[in-house]
C-alpha positions in Angstrom: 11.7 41.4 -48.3 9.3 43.9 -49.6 7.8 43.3 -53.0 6.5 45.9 -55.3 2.5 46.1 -56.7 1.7 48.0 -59.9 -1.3 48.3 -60.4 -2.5 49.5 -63.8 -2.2 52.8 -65.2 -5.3 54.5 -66.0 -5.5 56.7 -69.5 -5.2 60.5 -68.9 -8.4 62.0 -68.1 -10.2 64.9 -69.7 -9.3 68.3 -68.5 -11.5 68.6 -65.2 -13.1 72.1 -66.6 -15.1 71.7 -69.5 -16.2 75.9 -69.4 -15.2 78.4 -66.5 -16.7 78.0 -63.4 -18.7 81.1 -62.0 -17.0 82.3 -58.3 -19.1 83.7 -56.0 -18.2 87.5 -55.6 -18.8 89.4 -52.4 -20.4 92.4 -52.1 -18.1 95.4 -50.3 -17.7 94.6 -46.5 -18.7 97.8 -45.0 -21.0 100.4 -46.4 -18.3 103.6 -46.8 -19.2 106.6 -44.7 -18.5 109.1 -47.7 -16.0 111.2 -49.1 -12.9 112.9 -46.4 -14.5 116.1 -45.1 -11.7 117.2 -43.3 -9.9 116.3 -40.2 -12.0 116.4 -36.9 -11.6 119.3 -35.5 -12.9 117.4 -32.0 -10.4 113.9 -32.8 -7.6 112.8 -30.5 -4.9 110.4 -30.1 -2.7 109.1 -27.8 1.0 108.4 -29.0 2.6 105.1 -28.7 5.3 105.0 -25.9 4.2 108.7 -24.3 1.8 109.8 -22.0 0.2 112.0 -24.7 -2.6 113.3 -26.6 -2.3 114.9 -29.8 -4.7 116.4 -33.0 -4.2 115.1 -36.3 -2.1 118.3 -36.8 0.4 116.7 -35.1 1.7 114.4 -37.5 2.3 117.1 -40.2 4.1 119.6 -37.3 7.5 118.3 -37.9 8.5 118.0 -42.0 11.2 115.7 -41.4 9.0 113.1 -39.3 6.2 113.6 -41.5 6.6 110.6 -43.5 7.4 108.6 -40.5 4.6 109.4 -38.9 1.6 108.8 -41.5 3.1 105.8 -41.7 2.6 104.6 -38.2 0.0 106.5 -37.1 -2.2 106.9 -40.4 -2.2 103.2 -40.4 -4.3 102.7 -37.4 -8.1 102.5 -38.1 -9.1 105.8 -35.4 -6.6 108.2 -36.6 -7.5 107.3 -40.5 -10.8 108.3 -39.8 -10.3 111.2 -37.6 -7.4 112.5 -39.4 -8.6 111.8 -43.2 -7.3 114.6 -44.9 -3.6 114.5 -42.7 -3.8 111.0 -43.5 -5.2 111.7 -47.1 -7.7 108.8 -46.6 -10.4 108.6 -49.4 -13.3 106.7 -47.7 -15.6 107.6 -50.8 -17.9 104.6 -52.4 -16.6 101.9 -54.0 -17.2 100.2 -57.0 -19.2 97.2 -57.2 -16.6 93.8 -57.1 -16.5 93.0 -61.0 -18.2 89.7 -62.2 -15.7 86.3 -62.1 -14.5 86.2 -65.2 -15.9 82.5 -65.8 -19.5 81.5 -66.7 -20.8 78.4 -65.6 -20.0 75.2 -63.1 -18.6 72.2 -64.2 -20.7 69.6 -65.0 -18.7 66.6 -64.7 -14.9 67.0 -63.7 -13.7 63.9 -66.0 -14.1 61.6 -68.6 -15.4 58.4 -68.3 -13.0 55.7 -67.1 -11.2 53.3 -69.9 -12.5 49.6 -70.5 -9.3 48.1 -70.3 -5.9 49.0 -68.5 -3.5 51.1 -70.7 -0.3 48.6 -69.8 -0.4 45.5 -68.2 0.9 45.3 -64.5 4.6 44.9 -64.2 4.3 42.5 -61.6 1.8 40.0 -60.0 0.8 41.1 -56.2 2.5 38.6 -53.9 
C-alpha cells in the first residue's frame, strides 16, 4: 500500500518583484548602410527553378506576377539590397532600442519564511 505525506503548507510569499527589474537592451545588430539609392544598375539574380539571370526590373515586368514575385524574391537578403527601390526596401538608420520600461533589480525575490506551519500535517509520515 502506498501511504500519503503532507508536509506543511508554507504561507504565501510576497510578490517576487518588489520594483521593475531593468532588462538589458541591445544595441541594433548591424550598422545600416543608408537610405535606398536606387536599384543597381550592375545587380543580378538567378531565378529559382530556371537556368536564369535576371535585373531587378524583372520582378515589376509582368503586373499580374508582380505581387508574387516581391514576395519571393524581395524576401531574399541579395535581391533586397540590390533591388531596394523594386523591392521598396528602406535600409535607412534606425532608432536607438527604447529603454526597458522597468528600473531596478530585485533585491530579494521573497519574504521571509513563517515561524510556524500554517496547518498542521494531515497525516504522520509512515
Amino acid at each position: 500500500t502506498c501511504a500519503t505525506i503532507f508536509a506543511p503548507v508554507a504561507a504565501p510569499v510576497a510578490a517576487p518583484i518588489a520594483v521593475p527589474v531593468a532588462a538589458p537592451v541591445a544595441a541594433p545588430v548591424a550598422a545600416p548602410t543608408g537610405p535606398c539609392t536606387g536599384d543597381s544598375s550592375t545587380f543580378t539574380f538567378s531565378l529559382d527553378n530556371f537556368a536564369k539571370t535576371v535585373k531587378c526590373s524583372w520582378i515589376t515586368q509582368n503586373s499580374n506576377k508582380t505581387a508574387a514575385r516581391k514576395s519571393k524574391y524581395c524576401a531574399k537578403s541579395d535581391v533586397k539590397a540590390g533591388c531596394c527601390t523594386t523591392c521598396a526596401t528602406i535600409s535607412a538608420p534606425v532608432a536607438a532600442p527604447v529603454t526597458a520600461p522597468v528600473a531596478v533589480p530585485v533585491a530579494a525575490p521573497v519574504a521571509t519564511p513563517v515561524a510556524t506551519p500554517v496547518a498542521a500535517p494531515v497525516a504522520a509520515p509512515t
